[in-house]
Biopython code that builds the backbone (N, CA, C, O; Angstrom):
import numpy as np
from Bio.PDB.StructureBuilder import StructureBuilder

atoms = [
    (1, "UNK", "N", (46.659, 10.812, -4.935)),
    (1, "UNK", "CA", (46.764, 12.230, -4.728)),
    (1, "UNK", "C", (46.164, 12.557, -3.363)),
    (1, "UNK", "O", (45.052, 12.379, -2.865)),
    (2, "UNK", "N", (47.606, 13.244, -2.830)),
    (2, "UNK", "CA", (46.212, 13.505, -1.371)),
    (2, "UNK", "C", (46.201, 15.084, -1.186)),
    (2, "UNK", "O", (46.987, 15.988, -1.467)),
    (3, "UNK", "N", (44.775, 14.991, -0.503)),
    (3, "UNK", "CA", (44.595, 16.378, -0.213)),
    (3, "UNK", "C", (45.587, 17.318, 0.674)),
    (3, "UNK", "O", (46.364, 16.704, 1.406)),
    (4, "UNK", "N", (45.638, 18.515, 0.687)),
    (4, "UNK", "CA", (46.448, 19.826, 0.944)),
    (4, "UNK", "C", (45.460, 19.852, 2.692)),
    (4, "UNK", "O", (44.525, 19.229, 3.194)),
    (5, "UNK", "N", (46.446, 21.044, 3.107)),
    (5, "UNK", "CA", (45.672, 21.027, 4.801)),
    (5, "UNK", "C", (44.355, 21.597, 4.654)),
    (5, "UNK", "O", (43.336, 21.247, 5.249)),
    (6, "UNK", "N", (44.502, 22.627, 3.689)),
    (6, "UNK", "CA", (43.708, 23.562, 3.766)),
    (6, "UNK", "C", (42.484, 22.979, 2.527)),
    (6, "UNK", "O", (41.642, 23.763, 2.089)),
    (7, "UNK", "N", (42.520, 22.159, 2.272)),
    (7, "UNK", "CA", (41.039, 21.226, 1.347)),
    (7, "UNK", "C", (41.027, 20.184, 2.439)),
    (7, "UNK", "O", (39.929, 19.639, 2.321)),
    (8, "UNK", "N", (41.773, 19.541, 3.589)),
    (8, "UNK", "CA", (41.008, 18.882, 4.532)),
    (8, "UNK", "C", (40.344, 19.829, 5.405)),
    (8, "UNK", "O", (39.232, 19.442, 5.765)),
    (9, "UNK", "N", (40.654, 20.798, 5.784)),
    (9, "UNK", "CA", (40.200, 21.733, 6.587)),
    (9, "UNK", "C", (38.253, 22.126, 6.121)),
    (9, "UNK", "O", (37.248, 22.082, 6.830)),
    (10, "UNK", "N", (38.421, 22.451, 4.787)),
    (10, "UNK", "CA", (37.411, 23.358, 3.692)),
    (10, "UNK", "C", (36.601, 21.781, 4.285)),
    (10, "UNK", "O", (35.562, 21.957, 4.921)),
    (11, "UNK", "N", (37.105, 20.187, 4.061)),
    (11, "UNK", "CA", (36.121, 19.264, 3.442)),
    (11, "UNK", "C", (35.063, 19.093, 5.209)),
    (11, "UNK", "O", (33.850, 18.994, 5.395)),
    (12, "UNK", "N", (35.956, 19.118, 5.950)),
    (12, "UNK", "CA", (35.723, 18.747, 7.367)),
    (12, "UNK", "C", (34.791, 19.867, 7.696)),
    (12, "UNK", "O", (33.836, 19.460, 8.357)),
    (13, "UNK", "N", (34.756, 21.570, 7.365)),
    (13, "UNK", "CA", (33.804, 22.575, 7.453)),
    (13, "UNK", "C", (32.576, 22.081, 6.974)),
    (13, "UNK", "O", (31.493, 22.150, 7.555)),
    (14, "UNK", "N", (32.928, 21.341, 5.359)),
    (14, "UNK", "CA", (31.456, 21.021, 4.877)),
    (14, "UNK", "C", (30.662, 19.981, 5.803)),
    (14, "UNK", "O", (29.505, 19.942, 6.221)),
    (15, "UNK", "N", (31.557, 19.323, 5.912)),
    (15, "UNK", "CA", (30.220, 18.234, 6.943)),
    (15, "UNK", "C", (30.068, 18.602, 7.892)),
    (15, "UNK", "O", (29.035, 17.995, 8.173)),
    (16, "UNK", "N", (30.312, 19.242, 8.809)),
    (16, "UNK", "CA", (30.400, 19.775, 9.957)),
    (16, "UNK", "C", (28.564, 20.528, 9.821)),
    (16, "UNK", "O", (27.474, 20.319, 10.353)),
    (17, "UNK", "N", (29.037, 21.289, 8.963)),
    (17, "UNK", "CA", (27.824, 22.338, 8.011)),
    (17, "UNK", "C", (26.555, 21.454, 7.505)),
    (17, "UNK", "O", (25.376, 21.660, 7.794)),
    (18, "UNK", "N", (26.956, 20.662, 6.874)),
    (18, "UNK", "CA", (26.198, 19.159, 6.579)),
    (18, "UNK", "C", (25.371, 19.272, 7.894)),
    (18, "UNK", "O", (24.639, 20.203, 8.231)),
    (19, "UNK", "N", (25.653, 18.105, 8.568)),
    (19, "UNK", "CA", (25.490, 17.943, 9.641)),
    (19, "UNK", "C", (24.666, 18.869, 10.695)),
    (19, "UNK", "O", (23.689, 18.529, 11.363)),
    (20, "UNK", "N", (25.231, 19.958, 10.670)),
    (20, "UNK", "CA", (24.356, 20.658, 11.704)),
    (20, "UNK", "C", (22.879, 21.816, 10.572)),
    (20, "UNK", "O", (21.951, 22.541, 10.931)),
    (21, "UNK", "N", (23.303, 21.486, 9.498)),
    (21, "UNK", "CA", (21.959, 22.082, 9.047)),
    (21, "UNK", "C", (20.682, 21.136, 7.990)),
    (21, "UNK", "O", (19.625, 21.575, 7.537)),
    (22, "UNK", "N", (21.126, 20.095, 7.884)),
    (22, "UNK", "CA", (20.527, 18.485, 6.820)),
    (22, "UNK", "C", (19.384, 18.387, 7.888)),
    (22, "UNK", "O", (18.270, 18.348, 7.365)),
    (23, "UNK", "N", (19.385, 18.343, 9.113)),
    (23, "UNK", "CA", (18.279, 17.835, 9.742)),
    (23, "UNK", "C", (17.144, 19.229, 9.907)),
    (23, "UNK", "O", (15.948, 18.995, 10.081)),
    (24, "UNK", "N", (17.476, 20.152, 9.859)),
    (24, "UNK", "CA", (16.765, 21.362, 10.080)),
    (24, "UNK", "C", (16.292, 21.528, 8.606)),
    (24, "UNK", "O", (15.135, 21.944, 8.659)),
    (25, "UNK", "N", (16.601, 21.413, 7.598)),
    (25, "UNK", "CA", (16.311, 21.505, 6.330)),
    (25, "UNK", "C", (15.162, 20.277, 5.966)),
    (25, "UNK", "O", (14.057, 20.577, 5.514)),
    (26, "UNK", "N", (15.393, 19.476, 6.111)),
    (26, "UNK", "CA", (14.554, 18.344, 5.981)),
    (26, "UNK", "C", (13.726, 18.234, 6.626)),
    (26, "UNK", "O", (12.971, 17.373, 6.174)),
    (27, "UNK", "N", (13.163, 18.914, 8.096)),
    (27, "UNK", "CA", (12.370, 18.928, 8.740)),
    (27, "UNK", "C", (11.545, 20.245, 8.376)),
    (27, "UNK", "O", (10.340, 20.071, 8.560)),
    (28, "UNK", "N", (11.783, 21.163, 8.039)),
    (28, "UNK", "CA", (11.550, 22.213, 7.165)),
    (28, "UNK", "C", (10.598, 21.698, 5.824)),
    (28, "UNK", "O", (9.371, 21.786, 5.781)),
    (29, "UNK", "N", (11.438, 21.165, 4.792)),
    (29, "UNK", "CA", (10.993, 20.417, 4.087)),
    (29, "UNK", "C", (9.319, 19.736, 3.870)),
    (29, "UNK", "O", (8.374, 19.717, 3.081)),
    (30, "UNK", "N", (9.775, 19.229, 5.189)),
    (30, "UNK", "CA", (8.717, 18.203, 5.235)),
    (30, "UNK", "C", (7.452, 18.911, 6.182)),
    (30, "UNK", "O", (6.392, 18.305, 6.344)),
    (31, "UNK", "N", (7.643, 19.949, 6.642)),
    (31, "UNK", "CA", (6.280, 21.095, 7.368)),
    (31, "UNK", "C", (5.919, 21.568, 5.953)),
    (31, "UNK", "O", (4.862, 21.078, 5.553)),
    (32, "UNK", "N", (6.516, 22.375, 5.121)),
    (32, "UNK", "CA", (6.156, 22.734, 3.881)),
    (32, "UNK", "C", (5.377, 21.746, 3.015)),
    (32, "UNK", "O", (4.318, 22.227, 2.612)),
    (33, "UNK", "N", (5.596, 20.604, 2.657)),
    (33, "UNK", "CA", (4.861, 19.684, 2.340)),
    (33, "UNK", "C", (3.876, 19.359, 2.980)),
    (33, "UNK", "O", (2.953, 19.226, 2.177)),
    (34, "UNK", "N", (3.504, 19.124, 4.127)),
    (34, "UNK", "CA", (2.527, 18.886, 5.134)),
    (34, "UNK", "C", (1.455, 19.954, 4.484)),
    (34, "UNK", "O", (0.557, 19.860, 3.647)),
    (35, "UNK", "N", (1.917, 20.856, 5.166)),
    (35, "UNK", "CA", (1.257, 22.046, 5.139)),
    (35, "UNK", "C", (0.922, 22.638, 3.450)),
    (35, "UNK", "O", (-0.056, 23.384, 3.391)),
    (36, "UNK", "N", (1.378, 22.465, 2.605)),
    (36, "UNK", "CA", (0.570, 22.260, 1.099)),
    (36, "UNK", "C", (-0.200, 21.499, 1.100)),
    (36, "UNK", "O", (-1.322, 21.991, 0.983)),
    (37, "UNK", "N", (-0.180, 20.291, 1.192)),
    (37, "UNK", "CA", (-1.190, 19.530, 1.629)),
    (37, "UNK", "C", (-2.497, 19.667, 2.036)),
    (37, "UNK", "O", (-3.481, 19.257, 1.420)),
    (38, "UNK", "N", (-2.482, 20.461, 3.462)),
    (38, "UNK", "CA", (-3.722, 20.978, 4.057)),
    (38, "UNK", "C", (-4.177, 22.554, 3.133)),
    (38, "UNK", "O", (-5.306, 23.044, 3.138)),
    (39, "UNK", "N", (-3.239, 22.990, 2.563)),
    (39, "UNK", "CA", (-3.605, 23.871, 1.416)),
    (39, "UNK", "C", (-4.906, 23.251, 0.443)),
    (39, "UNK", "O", (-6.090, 23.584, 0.386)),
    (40, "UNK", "N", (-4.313, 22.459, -0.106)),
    (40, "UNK", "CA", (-4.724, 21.890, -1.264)),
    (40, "UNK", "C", (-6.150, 21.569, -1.302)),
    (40, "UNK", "O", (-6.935, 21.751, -2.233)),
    (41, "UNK", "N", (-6.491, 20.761, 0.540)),
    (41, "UNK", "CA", (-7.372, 19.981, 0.734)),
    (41, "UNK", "C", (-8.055, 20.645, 2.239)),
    (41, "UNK", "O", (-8.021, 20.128, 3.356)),
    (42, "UNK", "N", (-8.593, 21.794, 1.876)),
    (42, "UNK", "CA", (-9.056, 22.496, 2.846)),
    (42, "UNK", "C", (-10.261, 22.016, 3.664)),
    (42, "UNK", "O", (-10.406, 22.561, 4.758)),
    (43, "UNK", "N", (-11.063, 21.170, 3.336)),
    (43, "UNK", "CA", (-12.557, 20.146, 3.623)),
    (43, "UNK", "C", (-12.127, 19.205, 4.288)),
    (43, "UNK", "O", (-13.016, 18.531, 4.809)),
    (44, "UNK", "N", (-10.586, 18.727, 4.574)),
    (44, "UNK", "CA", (-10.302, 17.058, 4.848)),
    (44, "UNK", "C", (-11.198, 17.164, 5.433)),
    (44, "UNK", "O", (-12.262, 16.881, 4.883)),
    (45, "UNK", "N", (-11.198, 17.576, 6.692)),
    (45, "UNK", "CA", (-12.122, 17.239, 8.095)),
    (45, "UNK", "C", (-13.763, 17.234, 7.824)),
    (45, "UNK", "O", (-14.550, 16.818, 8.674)),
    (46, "UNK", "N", (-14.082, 17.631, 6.829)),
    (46, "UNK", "CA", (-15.527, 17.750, 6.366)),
    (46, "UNK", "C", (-16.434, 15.997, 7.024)),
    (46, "UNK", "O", (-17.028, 15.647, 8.043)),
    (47, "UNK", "N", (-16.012, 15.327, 5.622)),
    (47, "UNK", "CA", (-16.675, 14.008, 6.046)),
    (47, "UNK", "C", (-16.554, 13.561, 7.723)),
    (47, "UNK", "O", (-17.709, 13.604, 8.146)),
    (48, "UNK", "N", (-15.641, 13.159, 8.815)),
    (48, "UNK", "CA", (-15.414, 12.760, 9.395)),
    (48, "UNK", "C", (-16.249, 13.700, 10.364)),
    (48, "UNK", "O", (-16.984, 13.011, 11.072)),
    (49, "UNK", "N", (-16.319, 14.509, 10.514)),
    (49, "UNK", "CA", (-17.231, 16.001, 10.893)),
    (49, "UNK", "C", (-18.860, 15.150, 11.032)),
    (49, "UNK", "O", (-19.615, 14.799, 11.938)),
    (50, "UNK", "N", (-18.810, 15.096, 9.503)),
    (50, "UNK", "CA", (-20.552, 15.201, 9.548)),
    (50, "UNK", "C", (-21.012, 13.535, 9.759)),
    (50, "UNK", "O", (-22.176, 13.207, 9.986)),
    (51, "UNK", "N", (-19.846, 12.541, 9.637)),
    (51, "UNK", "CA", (-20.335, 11.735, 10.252)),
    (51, "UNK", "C", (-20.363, 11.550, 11.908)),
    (51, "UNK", "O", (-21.042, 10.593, 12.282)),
    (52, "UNK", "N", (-19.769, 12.274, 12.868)),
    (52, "UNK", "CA", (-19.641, 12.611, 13.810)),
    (52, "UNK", "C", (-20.867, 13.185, 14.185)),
    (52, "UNK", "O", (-21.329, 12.639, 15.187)),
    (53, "UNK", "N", (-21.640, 14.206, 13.678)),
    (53, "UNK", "CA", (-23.058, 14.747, 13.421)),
    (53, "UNK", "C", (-23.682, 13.967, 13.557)),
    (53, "UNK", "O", (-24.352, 13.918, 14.589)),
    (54, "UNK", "N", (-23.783, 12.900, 12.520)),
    (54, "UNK", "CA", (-24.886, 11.872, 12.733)),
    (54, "UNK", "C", (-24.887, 10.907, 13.915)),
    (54, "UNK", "O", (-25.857, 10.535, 14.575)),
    (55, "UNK", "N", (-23.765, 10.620, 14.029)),
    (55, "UNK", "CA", (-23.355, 10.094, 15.458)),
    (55, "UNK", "C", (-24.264, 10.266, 16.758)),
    (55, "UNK", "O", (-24.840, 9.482, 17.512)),
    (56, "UNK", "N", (-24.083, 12.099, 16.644)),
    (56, "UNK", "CA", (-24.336, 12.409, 17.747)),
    (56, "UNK", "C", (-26.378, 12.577, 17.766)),
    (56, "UNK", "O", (-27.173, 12.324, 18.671)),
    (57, "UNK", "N", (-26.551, 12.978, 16.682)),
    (57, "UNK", "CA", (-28.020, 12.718, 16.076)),
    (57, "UNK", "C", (-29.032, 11.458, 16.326)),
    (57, "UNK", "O", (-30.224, 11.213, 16.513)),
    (58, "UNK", "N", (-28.088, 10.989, 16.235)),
    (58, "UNK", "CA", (-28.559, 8.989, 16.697)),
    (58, "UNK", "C", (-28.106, 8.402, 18.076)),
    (58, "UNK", "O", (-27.942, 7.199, 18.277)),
    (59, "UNK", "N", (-27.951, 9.233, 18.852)),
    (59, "UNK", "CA", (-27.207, 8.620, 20.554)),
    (59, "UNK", "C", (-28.478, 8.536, 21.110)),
    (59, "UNK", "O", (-28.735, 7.575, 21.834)),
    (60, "UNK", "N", (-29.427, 9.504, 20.857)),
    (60, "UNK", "CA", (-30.606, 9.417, 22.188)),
    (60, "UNK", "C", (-31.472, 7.647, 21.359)),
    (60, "UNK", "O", (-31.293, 6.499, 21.766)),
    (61, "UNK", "N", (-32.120, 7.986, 20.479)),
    (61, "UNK", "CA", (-32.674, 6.983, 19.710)),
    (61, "UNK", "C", (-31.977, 5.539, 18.952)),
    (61, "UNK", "O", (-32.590, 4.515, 18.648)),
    (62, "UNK", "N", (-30.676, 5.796, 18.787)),
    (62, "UNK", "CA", (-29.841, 4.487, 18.400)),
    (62, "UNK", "C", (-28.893, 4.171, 19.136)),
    (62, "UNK", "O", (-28.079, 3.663, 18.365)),
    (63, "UNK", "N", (-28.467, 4.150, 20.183)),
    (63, "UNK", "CA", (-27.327, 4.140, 20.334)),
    (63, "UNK", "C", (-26.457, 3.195, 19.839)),
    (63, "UNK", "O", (-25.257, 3.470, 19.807)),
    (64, "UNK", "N", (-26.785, 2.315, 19.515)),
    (64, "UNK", "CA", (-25.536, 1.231, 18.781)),
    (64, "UNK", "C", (-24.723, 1.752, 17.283)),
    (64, "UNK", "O", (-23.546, 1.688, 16.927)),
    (65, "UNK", "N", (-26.305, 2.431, 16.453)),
    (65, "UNK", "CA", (-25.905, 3.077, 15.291)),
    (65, "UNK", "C", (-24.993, 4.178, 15.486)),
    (65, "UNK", "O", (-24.171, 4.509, 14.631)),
    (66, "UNK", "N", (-25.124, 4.728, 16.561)),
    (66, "UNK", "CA", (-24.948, 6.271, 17.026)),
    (66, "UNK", "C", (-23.227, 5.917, 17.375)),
    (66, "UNK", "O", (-22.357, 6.721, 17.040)),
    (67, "UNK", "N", (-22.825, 4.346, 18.232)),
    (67, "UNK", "CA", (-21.369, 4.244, 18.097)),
    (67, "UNK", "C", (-20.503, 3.428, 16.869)),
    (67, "UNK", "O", (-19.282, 3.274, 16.896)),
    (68, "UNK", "N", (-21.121, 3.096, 16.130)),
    (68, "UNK", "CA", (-21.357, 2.878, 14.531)),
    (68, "UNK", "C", (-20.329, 4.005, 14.137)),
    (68, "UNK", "O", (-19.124, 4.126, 13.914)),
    (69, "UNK", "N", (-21.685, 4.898, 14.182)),
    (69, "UNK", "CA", (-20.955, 6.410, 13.340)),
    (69, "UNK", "C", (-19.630, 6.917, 13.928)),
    (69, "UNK", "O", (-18.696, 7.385, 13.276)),
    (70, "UNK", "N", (-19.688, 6.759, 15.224)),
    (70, "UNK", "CA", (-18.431, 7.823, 15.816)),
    (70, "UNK", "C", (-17.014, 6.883, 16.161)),
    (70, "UNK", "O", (-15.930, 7.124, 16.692)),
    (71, "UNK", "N", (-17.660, 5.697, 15.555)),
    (71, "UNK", "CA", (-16.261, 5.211, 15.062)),
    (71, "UNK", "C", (-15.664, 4.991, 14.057)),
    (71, "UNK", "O", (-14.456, 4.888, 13.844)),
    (72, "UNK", "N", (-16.497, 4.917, 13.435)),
    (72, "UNK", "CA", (-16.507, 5.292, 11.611)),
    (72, "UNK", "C", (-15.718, 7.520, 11.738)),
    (72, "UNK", "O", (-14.772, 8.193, 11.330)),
    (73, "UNK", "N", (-16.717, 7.637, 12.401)),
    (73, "UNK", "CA", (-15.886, 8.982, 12.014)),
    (73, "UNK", "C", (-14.555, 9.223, 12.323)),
    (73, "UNK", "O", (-13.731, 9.787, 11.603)),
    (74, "UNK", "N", (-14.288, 8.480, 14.121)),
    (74, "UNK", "CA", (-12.570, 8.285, 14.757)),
    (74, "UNK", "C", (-11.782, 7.772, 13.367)),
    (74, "UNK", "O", (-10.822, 8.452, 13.005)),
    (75, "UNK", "N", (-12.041, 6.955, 12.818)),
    (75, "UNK", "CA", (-11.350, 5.720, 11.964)),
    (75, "UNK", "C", (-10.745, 6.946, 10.503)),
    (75, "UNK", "O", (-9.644, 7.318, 10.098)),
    (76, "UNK", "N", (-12.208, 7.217, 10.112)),
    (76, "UNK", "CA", (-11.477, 7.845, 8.663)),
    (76, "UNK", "C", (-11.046, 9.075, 9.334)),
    (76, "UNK", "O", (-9.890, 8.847, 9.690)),
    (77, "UNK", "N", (-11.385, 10.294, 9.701)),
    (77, "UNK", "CA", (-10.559, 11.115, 10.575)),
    (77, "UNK", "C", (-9.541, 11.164, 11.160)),
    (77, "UNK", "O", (-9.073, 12.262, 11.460)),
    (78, "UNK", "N", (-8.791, 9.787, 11.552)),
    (78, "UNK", "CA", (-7.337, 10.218, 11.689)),
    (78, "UNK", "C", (-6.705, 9.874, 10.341)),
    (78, "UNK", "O", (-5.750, 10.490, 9.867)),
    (79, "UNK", "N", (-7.366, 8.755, 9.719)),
    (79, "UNK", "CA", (-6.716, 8.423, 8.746)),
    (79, "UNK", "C", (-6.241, 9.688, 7.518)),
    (79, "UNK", "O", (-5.179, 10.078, 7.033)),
    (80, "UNK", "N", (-7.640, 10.015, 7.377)),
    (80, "UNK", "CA", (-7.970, 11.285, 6.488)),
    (80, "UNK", "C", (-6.948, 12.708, 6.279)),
    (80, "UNK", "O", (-6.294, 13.159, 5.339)),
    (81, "UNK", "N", (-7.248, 13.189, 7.916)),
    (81, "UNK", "CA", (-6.869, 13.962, 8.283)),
    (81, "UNK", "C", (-5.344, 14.194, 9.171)),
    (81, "UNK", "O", (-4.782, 15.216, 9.566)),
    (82, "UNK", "N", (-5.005, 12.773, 9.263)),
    (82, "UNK", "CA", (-3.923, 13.080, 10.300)),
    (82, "UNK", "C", (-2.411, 11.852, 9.445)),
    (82, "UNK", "O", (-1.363, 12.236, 8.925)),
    (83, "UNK", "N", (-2.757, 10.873, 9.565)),
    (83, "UNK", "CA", (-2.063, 9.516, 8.520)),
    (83, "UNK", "C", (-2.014, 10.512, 7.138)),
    (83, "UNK", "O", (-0.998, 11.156, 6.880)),
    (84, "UNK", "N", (-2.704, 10.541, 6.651)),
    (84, "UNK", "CA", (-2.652, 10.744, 5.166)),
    (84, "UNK", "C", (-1.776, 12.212, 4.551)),
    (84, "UNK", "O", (-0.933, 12.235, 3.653)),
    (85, "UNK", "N", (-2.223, 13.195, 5.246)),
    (85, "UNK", "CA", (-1.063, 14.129, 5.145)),
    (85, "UNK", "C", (0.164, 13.913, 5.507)),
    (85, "UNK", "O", (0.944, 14.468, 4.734)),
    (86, "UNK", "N", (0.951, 13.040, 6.805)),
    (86, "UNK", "CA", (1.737, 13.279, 7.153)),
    (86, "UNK", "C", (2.510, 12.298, 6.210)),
    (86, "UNK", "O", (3.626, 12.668, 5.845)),
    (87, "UNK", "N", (2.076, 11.180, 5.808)),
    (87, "UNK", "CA", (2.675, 10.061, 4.912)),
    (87, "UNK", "C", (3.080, 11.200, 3.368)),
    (87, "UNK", "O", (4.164, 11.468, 2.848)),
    (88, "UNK", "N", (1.674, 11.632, 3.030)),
    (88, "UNK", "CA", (1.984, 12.507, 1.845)),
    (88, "UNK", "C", (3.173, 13.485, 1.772)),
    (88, "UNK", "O", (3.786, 13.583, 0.708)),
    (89, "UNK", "N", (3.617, 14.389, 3.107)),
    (89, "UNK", "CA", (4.631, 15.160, 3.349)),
    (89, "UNK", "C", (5.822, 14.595, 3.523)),
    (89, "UNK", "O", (6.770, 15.342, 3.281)),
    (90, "UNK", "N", (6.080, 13.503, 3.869)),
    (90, "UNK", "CA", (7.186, 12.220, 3.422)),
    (90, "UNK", "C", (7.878, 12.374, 2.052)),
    (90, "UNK", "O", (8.980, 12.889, 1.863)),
    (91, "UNK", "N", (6.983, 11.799, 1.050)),
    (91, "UNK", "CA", (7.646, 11.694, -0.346)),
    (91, "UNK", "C", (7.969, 12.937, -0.652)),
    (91, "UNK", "O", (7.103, 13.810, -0.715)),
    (92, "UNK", "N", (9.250, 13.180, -0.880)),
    (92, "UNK", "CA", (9.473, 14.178, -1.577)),
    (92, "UNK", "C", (9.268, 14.896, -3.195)),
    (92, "UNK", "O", (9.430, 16.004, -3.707)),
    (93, "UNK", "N", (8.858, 13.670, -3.576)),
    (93, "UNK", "CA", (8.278, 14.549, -5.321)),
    (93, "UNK", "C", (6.721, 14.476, -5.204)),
    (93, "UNK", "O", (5.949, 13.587, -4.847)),
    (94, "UNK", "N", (6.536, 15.978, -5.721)),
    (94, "UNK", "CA", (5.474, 16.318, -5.731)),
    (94, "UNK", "C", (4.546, 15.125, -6.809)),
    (94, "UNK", "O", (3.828, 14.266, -6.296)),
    (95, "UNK", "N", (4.669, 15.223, -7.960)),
    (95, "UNK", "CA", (3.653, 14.072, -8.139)),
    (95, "UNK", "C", (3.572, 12.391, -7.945)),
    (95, "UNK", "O", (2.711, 11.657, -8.428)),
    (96, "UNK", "N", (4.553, 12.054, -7.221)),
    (96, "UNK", "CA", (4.819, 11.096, -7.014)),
    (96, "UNK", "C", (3.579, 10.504, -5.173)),
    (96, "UNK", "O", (3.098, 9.541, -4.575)),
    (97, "UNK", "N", (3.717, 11.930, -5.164)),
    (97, "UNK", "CA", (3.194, 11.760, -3.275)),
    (97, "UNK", "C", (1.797, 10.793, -3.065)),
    (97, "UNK", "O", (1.597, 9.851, -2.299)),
    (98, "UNK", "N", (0.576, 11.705, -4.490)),
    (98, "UNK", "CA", (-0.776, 11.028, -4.185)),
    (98, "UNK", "C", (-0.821, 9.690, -4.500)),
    (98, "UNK", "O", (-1.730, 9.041, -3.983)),
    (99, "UNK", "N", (0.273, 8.895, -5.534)),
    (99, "UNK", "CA", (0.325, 7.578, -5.590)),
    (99, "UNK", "C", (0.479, 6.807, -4.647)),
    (99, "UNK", "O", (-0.297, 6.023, -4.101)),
    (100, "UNK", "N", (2.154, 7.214, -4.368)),
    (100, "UNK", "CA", (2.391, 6.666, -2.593)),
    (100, "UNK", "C", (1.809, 6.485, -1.819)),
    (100, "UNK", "O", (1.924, 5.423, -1.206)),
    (101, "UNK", "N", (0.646, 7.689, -1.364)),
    (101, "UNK", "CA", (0.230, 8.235, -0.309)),
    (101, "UNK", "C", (-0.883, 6.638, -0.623)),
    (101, "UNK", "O", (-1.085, 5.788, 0.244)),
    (102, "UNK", "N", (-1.258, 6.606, -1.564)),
    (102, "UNK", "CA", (-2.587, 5.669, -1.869)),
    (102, "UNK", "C", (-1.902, 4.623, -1.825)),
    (102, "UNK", "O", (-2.315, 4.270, -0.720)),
    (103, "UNK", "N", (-1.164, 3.795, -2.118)),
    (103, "UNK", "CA", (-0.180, 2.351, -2.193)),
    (103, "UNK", "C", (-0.134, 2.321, -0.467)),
    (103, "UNK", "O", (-0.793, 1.580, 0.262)),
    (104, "UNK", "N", (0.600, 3.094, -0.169)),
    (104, "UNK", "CA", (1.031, 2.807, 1.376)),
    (104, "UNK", "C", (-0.395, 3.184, 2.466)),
    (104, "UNK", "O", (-0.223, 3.124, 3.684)),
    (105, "UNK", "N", (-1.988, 3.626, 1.798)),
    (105, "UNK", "CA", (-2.734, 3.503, 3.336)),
    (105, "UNK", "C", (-3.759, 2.644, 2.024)),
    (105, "UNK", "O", (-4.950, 2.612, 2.334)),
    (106, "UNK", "N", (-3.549, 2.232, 1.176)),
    (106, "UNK", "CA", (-4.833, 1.164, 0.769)),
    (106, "UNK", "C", (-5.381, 2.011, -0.387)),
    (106, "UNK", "O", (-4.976, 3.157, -0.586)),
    (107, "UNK", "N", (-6.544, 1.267, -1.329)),
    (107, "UNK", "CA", (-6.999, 1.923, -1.902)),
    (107, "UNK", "C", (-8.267, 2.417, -1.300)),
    (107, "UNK", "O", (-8.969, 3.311, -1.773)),
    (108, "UNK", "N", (-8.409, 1.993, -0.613)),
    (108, "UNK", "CA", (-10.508, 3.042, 0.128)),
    (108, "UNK", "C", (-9.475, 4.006, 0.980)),
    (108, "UNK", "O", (-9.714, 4.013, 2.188)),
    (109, "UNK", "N", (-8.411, 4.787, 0.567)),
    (109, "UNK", "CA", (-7.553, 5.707, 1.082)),
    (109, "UNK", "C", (-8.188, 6.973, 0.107)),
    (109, "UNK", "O", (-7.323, 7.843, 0.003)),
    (110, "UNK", "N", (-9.323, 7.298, -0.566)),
    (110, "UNK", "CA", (-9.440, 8.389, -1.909)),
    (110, "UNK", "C", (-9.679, 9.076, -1.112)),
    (110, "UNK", "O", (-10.127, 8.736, -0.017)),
    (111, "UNK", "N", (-9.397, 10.413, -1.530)),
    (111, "UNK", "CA", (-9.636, 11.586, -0.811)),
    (111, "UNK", "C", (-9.210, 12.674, -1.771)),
    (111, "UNK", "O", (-9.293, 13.857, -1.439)),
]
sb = StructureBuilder()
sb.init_structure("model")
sb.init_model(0)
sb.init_chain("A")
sb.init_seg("    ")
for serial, (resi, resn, name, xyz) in enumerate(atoms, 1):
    if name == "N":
        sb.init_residue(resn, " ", resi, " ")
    sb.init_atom(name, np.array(xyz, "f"), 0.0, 1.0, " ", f" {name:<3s}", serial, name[0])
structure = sb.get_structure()
């Protein structure tokens, strides 16, 4: 059975349509997810913060401890705060995300 002009016409509109709006939707998508995310978990930056504090607390008197800390804080701070949401805004089912999110950066990934 083949199609009529006017259902190739209609099918060729849809992808066309497809096409120019799938990537704007999905990128959409995935800011909304992001951004629940940082909803959810309003403190991320907390820890990485206050170990940064101590960091800077311990530079005059430690300094070795003092770059200890502020790489410890670089390390979980992007992870935390920057890796971990954006991986989470990836999966698209909502309870599926915090599993993922933990499988794919490790388990000392809790947050």
């Amino acid at each position: 059975m083949s199609m009529t002009e006017d259902e190739a016409r209609y099918e060729q509109w849809m992808e066309e349509l497809y096409a120019e709006h799938s990537k704007q939707a999905i990128e959409e998508f995935t800011a909304d997810r992001l951004q629940s995310f940082y909803l959810k978990n309003p403190v991320l930056a907390k820890p990485p913060l206050d170990t940064l504090v101590q960091s800077r607390l311990l530079l005059g008197s430690h300094p070795a401890a003092a770059l200890v800390f502020a790489a410890t804080a670089t390390e979980v701070g992007l992870k935390e705060v920057l890796l971990k949401p954006v991986v989470y805004g990836l999966v698209h089912s909502e309870s599926a995300a915090s599993l993922i999110t933990e499988l794919a950066l490790g388990p000392h990934m809790h947050g």
